[in-house]
N, C-alpha and C positions, 0 to 999 in steps of 0.2 A: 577094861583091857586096853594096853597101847596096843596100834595097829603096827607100830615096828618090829615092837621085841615079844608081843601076843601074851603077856603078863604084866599081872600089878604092879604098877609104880608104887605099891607100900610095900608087896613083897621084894622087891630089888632094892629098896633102901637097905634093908640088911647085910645087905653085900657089897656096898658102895664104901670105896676107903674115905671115911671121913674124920677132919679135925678137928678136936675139942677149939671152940670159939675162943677160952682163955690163952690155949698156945698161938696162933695166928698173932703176928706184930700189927699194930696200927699202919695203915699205907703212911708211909714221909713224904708230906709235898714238900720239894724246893721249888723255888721262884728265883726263876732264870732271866737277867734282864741285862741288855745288851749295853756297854758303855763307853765311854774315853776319857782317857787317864791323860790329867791336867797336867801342866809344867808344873806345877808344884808334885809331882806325885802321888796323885788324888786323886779316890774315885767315887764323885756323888751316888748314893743310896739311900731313899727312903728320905733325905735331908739331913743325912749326916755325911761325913768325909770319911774314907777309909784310906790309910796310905797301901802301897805297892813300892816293889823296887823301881830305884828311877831308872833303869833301861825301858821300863814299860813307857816311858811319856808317849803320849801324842797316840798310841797303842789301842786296839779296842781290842776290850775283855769282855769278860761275862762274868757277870755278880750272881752268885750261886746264892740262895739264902737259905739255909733250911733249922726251924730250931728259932737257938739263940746262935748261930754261929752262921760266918760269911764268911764263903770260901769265893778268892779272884780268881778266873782264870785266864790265862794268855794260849791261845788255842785247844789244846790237851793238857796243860801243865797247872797247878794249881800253884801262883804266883805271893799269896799272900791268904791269912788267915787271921780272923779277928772275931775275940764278941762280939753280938750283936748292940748299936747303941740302945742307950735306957730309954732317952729321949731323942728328939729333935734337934737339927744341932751340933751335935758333939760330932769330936773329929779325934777319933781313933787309928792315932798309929804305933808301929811296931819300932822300938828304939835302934832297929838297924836298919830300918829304912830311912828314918832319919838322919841318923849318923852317913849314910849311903847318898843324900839327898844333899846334904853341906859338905860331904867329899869334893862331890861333883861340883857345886857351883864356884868353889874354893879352887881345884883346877882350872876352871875355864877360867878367873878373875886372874890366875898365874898368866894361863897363856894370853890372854888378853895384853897383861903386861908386858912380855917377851915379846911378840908379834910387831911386827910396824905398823902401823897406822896403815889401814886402808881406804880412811876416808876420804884422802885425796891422789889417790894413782888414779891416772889417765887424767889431772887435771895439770899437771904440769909438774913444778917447783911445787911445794910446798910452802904455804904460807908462815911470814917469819911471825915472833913470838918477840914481844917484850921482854928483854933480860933486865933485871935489877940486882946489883951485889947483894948480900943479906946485912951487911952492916946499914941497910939504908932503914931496914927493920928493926934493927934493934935499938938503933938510935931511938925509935917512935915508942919501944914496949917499954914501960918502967921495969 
């Protein structure tokens, strides 16, 4: 006799809602690990690369892993999604991150060029530069 309910725990099993074990899904572990996304727009895992959008650089995420599949996240937002690598190594990314990754450095190498020089404000003048015509070149090139 239980001293709670003052009947058989074999007789209240028949009465208990319960679930055939084949219906029940398997628990899903993910493995959550905390990280930061490289200036290449990279995020080591396990020893492999994953890309992300390059607004993420510099950024920390959280490498979701569950499966075969890795999901990034950038606070609540799921940033990027990849198979999981096969091996060690391999560096898995998505062709618009890429493409999203040499927009970007292709930009900055623009303004870089636009921009003056700020290597020498607040040292004065500017230091002068050898000029040479180009004919002095071509005389030398066969």
């Amino acid at each position: 006799m239980h001293q709670t309910t003052g009947q058989r725990p074999c007789d209240l099993l028949k009465h208990e809602p319960l679930s055939a074990l084949g219906s029940i899904r398997p628990y899903q572990w993910i493995d959550r690990e905390p990280r930061v996304v490289t200036a290449e727009a990279m995020v080591l895992y396990r020893k492999s690369h994953y890309s992300v959008p390059a607004i993420a650089v510099g950024q920390k995420v959280v490498v979701e892993a569950q499966g075969q599949r890795i999901a990034i996240r950038l606070a609540d937002t799921v940033i990027a999604e990849h198979p999981r690598a096969q091996r060690p190594g391999e560096r898995i990314e998505l062709e618009a991150h890429t493409r999203e990754r040499w927009d970007s450095v292709l930009s900055e190498a623009a303004q870089a060029r636009t921009a003056s020089p700020t290597w020498f404000i607040g040292r004065g003048v500017a230091p002068s530069v050898q000029t040479r015509p180009l004919a002095q070149y071509e005389e030398v090139a066969p």
